[in-house]
KEVO-229594 format. One record per atom (N, C-alpha, C): x, y, z; residue in three letters. Coordinates in steps of 0.001 Angstrom, whole numbers, plus 500000, padded with zeros to 6 digits. Layout:
XYZALA ...
//
This chain:
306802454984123276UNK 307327456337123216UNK 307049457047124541UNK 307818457825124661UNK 307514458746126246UNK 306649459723125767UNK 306147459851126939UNK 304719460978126891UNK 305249462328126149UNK 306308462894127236UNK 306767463817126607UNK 307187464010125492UNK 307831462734124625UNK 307548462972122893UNK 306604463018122311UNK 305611462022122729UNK 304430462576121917UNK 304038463877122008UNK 303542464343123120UNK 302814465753123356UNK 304090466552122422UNK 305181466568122849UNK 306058467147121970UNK 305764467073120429UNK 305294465991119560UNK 305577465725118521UNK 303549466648118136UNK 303119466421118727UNK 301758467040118639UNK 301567468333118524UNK 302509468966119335UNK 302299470635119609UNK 303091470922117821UNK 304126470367117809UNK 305079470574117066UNK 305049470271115289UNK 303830469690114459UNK 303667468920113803UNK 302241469064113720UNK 301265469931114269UNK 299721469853114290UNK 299313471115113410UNK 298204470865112565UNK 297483472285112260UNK 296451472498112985UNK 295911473155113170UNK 294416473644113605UNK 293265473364113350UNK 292137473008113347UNK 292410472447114524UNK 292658471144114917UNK 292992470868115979UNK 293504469390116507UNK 293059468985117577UNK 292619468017117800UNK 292132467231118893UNK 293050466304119765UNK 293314466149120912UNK 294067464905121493UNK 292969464123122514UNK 292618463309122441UNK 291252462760123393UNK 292323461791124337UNK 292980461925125867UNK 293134461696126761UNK 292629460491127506UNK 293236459364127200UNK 291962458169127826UNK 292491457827129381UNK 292130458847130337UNK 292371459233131607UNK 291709460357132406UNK 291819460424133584UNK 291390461658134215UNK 292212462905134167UNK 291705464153134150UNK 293118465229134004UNK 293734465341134931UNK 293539464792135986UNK 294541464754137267UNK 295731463786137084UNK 294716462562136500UNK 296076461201136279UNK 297032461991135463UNK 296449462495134286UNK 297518462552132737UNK 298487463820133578UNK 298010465056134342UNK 299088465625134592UNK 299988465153135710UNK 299376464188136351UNK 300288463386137484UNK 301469462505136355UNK 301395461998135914UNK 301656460840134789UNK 302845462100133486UNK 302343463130133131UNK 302858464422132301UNK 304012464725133386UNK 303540464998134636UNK 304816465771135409UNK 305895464849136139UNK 305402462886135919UNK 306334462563135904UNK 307596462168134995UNK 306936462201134081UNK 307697461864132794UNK 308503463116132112UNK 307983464565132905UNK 309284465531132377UNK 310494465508133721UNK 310304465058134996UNK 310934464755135846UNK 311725463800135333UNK 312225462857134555UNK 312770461573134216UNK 313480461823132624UNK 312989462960132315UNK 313266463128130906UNK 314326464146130700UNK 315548464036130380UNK 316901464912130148UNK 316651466292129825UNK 317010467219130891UNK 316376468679129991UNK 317512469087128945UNK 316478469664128566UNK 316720470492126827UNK 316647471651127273UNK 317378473091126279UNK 316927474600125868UNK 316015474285124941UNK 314858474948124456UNK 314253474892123412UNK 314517475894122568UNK 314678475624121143UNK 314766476309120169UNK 314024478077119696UNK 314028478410119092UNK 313111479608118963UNK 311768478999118117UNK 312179477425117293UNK 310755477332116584UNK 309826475554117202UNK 310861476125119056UNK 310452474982119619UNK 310620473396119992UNK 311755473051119119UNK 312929472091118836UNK 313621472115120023UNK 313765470914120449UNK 315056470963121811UNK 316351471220121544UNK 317331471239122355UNK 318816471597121962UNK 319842471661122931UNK 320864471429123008UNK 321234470605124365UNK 321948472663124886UNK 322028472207125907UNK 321968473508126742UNK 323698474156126619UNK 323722475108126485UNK 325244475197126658UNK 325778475060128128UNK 327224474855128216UNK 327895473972129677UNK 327796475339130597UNK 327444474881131784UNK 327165475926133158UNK 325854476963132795UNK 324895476680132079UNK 324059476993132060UNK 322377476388132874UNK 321567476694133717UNK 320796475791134008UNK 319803475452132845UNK 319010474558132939UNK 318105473502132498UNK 317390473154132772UNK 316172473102131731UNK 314617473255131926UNK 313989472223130642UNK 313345471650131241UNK 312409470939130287UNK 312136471651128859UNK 311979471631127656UNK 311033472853127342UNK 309805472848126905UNK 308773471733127390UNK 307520471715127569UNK 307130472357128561UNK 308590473432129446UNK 307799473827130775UNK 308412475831130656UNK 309175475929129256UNK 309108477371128555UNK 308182477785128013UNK 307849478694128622UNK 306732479488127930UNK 306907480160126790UNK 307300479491125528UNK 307984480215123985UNK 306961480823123104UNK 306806481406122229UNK 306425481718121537UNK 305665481373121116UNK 306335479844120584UNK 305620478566119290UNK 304882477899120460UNK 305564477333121805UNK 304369476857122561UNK 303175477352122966UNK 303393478428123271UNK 302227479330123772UNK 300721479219122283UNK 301767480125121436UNK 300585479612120280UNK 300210478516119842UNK 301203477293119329UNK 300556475999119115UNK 299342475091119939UNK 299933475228121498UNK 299322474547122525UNK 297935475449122581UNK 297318476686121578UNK 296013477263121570UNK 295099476460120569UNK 295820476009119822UNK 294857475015118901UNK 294954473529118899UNK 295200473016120239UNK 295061472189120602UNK 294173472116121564UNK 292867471150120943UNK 291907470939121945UNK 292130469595122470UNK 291476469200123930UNK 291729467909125086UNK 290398468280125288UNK 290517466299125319UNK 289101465562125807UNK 289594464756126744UNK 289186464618127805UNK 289499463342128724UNK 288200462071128552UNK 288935461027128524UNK 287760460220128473UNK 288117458982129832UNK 287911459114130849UNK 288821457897131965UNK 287816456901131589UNK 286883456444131128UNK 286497454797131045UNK 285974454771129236UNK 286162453522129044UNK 285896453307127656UNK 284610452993127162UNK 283220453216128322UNK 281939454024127313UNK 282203455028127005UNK 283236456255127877UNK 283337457969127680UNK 284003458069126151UNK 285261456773126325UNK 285376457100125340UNK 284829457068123662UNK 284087455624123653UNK 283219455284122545UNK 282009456446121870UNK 281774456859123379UNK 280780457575123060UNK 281118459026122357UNK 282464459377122843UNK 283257460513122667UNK 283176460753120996UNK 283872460079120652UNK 284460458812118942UNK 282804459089118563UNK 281905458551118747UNK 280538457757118447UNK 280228459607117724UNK 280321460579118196UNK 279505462152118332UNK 280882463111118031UNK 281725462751117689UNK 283030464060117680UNK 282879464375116075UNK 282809465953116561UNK 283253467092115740UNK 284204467643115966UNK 284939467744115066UNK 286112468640115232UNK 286001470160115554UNK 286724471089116095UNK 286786472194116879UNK 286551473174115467UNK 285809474311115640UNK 285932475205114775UNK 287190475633113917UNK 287321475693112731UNK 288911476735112060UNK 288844478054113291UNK 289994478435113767UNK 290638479412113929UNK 290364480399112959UNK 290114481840113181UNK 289769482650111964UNK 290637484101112125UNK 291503483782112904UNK 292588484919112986UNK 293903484245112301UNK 294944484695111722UNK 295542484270110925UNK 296735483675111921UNK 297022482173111163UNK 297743481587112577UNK 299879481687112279UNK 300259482278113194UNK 301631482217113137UNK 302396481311112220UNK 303505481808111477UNK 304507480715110961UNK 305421480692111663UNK 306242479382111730UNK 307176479031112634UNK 308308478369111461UNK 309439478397111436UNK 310452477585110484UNK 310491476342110748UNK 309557475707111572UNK 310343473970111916UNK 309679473477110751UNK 310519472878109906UNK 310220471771109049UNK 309119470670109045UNK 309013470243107689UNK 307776469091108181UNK 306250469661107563UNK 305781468905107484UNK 304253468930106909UNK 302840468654108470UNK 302334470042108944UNK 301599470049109484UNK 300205469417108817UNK 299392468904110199UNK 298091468087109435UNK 297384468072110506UNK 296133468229110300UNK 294984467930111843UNK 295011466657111924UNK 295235466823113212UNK 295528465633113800UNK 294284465237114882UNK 293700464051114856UNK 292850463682115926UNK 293614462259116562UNK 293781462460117720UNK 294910462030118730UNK 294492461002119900UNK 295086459747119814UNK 293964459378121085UNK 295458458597121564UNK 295412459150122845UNK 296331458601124180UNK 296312457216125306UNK 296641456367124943UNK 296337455318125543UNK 294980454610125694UNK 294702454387124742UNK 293084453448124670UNK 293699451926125315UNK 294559451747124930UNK 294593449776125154UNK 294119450027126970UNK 295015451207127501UNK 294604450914128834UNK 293314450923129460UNK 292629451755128536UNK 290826451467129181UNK 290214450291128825UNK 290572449754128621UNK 290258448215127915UNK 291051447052129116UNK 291999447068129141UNK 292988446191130027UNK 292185445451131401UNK 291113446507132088UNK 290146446166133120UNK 288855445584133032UNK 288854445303131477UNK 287203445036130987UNK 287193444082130306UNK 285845443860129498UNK 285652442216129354UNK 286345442866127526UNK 285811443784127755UNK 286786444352125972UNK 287995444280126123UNK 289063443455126658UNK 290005443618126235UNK 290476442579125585UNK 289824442268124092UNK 290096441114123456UNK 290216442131122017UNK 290168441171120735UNK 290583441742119428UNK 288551441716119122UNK 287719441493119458UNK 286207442670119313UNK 286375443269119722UNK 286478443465121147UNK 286312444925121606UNK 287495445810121497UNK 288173445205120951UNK 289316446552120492UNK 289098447245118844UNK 288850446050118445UNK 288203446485116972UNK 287135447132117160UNK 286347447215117845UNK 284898448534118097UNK 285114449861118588UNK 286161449555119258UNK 286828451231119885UNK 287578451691118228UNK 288582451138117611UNK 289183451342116736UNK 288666451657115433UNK 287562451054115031UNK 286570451242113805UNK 285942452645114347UNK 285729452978115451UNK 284506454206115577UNK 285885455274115907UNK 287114455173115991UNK 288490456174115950UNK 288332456647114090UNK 288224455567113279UNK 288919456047112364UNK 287746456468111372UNK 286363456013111916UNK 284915456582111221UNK 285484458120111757UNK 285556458622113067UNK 285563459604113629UNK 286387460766113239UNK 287632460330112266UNK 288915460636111837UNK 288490460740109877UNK 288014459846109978UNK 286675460323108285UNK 286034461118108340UNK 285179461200109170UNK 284171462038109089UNK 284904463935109349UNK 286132463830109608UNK 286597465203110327UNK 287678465386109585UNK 287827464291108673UNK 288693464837107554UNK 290011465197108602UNK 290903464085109033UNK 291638464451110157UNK 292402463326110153UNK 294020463596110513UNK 294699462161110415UNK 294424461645112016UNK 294270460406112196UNK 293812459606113235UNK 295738458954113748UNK 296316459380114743UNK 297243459260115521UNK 296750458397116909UNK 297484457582116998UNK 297241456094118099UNK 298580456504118801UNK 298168456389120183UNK 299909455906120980UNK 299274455636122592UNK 300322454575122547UNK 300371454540124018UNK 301723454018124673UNK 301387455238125942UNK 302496455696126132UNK 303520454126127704UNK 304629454258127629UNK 305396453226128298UNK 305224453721130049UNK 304612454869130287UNK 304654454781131427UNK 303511454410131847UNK 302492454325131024UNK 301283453089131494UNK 301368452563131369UNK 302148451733130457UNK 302103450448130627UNK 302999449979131856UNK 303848450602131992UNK 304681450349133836UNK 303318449529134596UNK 302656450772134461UNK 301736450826135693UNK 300669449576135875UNK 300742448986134661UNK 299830448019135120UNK 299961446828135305UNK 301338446514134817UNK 301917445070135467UNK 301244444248135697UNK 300345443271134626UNK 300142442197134212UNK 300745441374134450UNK 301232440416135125UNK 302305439514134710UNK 302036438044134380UNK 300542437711134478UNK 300143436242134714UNK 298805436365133633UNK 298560435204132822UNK 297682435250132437UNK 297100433614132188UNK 295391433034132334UNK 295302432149133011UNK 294216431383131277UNK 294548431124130862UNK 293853429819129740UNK 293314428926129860UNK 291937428924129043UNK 291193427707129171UNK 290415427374128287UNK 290534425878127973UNK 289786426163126991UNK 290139425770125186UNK 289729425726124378UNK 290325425446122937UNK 291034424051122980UNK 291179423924121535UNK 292354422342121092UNK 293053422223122212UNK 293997421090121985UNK 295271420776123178UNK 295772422015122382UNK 296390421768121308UNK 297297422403120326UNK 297690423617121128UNK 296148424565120508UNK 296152425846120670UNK 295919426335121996UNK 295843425773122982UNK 296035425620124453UNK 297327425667124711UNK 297542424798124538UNK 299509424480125288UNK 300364426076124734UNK 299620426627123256UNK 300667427368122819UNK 300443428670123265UNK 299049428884123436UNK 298894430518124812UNK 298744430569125751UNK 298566429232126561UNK 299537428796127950UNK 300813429477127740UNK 301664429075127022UNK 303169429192126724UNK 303149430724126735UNK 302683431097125543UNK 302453432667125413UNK 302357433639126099UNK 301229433232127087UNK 300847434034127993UNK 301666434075129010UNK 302443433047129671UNK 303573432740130103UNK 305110433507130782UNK 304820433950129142UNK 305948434372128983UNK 306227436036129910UNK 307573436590129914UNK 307539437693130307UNK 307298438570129385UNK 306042439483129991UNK 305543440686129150UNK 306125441872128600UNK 306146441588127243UNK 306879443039126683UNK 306611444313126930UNK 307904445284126474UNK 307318446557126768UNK 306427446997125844UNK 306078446318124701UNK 305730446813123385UNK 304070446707123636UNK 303413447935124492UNK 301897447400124394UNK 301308446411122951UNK 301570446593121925UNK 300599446291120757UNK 301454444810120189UNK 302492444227121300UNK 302642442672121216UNK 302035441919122309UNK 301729442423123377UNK 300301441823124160UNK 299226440977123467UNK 298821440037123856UNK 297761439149123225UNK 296584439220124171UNK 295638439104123218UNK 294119439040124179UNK 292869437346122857UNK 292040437386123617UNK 291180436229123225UNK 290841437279121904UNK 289733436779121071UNK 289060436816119974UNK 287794437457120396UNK 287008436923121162UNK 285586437110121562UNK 285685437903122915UNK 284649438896123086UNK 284664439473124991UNK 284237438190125471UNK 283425437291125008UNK 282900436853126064UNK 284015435293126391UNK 285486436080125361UNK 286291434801125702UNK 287265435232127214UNK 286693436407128123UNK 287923436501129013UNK 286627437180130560UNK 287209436549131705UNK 286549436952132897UNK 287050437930134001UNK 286812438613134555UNK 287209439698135942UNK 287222439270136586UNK 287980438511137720UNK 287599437888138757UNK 288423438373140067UNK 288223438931140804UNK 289170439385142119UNK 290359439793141433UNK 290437440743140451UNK 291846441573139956UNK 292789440373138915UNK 291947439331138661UNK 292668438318137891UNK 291629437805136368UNK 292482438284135362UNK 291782437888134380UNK 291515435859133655UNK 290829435773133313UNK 290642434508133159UNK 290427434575131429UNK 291151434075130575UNK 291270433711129062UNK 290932432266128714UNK 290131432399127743UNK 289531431215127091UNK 289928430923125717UNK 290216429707125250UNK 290261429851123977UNK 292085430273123094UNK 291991430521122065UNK 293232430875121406UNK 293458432533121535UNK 294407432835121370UNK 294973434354121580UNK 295250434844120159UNK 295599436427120140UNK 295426436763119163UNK 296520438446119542UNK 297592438537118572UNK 298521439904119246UNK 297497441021119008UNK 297724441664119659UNK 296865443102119568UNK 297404443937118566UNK 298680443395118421UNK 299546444791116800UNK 298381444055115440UNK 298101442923115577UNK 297160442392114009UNK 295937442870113864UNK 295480443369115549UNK 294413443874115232UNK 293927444453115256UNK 294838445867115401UNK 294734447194115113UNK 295374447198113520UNK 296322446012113347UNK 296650446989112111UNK 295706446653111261UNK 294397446127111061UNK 293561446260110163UNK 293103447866110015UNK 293302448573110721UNK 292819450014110423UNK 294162450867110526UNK 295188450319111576UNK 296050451691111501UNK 297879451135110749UNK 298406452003110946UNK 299763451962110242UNK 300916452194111330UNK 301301450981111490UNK 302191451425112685UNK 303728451720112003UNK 304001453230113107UNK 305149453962112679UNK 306149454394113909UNK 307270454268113655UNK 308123454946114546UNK 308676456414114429UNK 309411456763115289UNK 309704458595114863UNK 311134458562115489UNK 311668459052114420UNK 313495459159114169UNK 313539460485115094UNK 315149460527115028UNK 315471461832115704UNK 315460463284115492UNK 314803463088114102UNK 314440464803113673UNK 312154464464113767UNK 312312463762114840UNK 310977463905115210UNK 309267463395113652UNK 310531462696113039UNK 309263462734111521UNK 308973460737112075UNK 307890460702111515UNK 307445459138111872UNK 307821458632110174UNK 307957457135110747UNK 308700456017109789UNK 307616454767109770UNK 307674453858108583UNK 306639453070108556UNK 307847452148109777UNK 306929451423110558UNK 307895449851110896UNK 308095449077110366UNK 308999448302109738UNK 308824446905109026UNK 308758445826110317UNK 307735445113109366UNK 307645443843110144UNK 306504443935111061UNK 305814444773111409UNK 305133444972111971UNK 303298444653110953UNK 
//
């Protein structure tokens, strides 16, 4: 999904309070934010914040970049955490409380839909991608302490990561060793292959201590394992139609 839908779908769809925890620096995410409304078709925005295509000979503006009503107020009960490496973030997860209730009475807006606190986390696979965690343990340890964190705060737990990081990190080779012939030859093959856009069909080892750092080149041991199986032991992967509501995936 593009950045700008999510943040869109967040402002738009959140109660109070809400968390989005940022797994980046705030310089990257607004470098990374201001390219992705540069690339992204402008819209008029609605009065309850909804895009809408502009009428003809009129100019055109993003409208994550109108100062409306509903943005102004929504984007107040939205709290940001940056976390750029994945102790900040564990540790983040490990100790989070959710932000105080708001105690002034909060605006109604007509957009449709069932608001919910939302605790939000923005690209985790990528703090992982550089480390020896980027296998199905150490993704399952970031992911178990998301959704303890999302229990404990009584808060729906929202996963995404977004396609313009994954641009950015262009993987393209990945190096096996190790295991049966069998299961060798077949994530040789795997790994092989050209990399999807779909972060969560990426494969990683089983164990951290099945993959190495070596001069900007990772080294994999052993059998592979997709990263969508092993998140979905905790989460529910969903897509979001054009009136902005999320859908289960099949097949996934």
């Amino acid at each position: 999904m593009p950045l700008t839908a999510f943040v869109a779908y967040i402002l738009q769809h959140h109660a109070a309070p809400t968390t989005l925890i940022i797994c980046s620096t705030r310089e990257s995410f607004l470098s990374d934010l201001s390219a992705a409304i540069r690339e992204t078709p402008p819209t008029n925005p609605t009065a309850d914040g909804s895009p809408s295509p502009p009428p003809l000979g009129t100019p055109t503006i993003h409208p994550l970049l109108v100062p409306t009503i509903h943005l102004i107020s929504t984007s107040r009960s939205v709290a940001l955490a940056f976390t750029p490496t994945l102790p900040h973030l564990r540790a983040y997860l490990a100790t989070y409380t959710p932000p105080p209730r708001p105690t002034e009475p909060q605006p109604q807006f007509s957009k449709p839909g069932i608001r919910i606190r939302i605790l939000a986390v923005l690209n985790p696979l990528a703090l992982h991608r550089s480390t020896t965690d980027f296998s199905a343990q150490g993704l399952s340890r970031t992911f178990v302490a998301a959704v303890e964190a999302a229990e404990r705060a009584n808060m729906q737990l929202v996963v995404e990561e977004t396609e313009a990081r994954r641009d950015e990190e262009g993987d393209n080779e990945v190096h096996v060793r190790g295991g049966d012939d069998n299961s060798q030859g077949r994530d040789e093959e795997r790994a092989g292959e050209e990399p999807s856009r779909d972060p969560w069909r990426q494969h990683v080892p089983f164990l951290n201590g099945s993959i190495r750092v070596s001069g900007g080149e990772r080294l994999w041991a052993g059998r592979l394992v997709e990263v969508g199986k092993v998140v979905g032991k905790w989460c529910r992967f969903v897509g979001m139609d054009d009136d902005g509501i999320y859908q289960t995936k099949a097949g996934t």
